[in-house]
N, C-alpha and C positions, 0 to 999 in steps of 0.2 A: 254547810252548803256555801255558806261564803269565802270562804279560803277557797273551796274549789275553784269557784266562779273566777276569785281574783287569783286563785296560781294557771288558770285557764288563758285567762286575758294575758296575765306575764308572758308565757308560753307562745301563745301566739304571737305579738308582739315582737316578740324576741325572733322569730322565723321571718315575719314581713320584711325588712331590711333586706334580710341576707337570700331570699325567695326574688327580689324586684333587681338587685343584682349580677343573680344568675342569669334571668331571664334573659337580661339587656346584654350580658356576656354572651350567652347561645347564641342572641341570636346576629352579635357580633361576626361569631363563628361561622352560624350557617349564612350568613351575607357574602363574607369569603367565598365561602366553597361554593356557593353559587355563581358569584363571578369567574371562580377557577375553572367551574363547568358550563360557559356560558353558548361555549363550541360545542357543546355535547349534541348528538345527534337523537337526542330523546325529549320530551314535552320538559317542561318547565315544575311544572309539577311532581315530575321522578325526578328529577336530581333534587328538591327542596324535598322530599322525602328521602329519598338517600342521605342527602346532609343533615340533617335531623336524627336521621338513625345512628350517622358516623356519631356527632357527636353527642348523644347521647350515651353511648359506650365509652368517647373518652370520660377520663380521669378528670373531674374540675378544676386540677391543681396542669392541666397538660398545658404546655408553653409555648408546640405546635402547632401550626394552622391545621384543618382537617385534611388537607392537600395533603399534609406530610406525611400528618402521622397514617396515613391510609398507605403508605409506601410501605410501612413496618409492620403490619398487623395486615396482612392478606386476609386472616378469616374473618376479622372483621368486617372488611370490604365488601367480601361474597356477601356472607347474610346479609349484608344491608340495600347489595343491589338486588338480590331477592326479592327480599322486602316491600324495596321500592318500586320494584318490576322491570327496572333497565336491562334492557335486552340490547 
């Protein structure tokens, strides 16, 4: 029981870094594409939904703002404004 406990603790540990990271990187992202959509003709609320969905489908490793890469990946976009509800 104790090896679990402490290969549990390791484990986790080992995810908190690279989890507080991410986070702070998203939400990088969706800060962008919220300013990119600040003209948009819809609530505040659907484009930070839409931007949250875009980049959640991208790739972690993606090097493009979500502006962009939304240019190259149309079905993405749809589902996401779906989603978000932007009409």
């Amino acid at each position: 029981m104790k090896y679990f406990a402490a290969a549990l603790l390791i484990g986790l540990s080992a995810l908190a870094p690279s989890t507080a990271y991410a986070d702070a990187d998203d939400m990088k992202w969706i800060a962008k594409c919220m300013k990119d959509n600040a003209d948009a003709k819809v609530a505040p609320d659907v484009v930070n939904k839409y931007c949250t969905c875009m980049n959640d489908k991208m790739d972690s490793n993606e090097s493009q703002s979500i502006s962009t890469w939304e240019k190259s990946h149309p079905k993405e976009m749809k589902a996401c404004e779906a989603a978000a509800g932007w009409k």
